[in-house]
N, C-alpha and C positions, 0 to 999 in steps of 0.2 A: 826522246821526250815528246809529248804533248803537246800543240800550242800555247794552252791553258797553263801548261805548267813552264813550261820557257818564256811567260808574258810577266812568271813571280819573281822572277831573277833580274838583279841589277844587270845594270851596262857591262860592269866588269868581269862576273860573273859568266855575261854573253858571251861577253870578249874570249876570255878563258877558254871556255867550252869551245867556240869556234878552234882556237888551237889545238885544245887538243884534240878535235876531231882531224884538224891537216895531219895532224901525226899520225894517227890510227889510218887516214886515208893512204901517208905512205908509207905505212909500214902493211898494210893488206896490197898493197900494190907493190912490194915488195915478193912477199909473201906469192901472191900471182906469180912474178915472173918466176918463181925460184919452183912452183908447183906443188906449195906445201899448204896450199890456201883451204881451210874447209867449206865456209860460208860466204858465196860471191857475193850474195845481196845486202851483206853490210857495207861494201862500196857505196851501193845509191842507196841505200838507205840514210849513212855518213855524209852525202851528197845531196842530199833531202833536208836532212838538219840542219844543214852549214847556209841552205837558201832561206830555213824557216826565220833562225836567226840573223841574218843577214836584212830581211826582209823588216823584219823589230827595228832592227837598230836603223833601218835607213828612214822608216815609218817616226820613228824619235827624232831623227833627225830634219826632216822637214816639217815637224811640228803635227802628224797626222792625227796619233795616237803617243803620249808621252809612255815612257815603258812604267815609271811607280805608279802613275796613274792607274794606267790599264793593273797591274800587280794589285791596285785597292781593290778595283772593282770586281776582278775576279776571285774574291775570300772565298775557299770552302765553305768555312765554319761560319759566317755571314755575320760575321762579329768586322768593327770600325777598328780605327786606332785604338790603343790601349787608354790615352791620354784622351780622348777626344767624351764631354758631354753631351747625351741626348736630351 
């Protein structure tokens, strides 16, 4: 995934995704040692996400950039809240 598009996802969401990416990280690193692997660079690629994410949630966490925040301000469709008056 994207930055842009990992910035639209809640916390839990993050959280999630982080899992299942350790899964897939050791089930390809299974897959390695057993010699039935096809594509090595889903490793650090797996390994790339798991930072991008990581990186969100800790940036939330010391108040750098909140994650719903960042989520408004990157709209596609450049539409607000559905409730919200201009």
């Amino acid at each position: 995934m994207k930055l842009y598009e990992l910035r639209q996802l809640s916390e839990t969401e993050l959280r999630d995704r982080v899992a299942e990416l350790r899964e897939e990280i050791f089930n390809l690193n299974f897959q390695k040692a057993t010699r039935q692997m096809a594509d090595a660079k889903r490793i650090s690629s797996s390994r790339r996400e798991i930072a991008r994410i990581l990186t969100l949630l800790h940036e939330d966490e010391l108040q750098i950039r909140s994650i719903q925040a960042a989520g408004d301000e990157n709209r596609q469709d450049g539409q607000g809240d559905p409730g919200e008056d201009a």
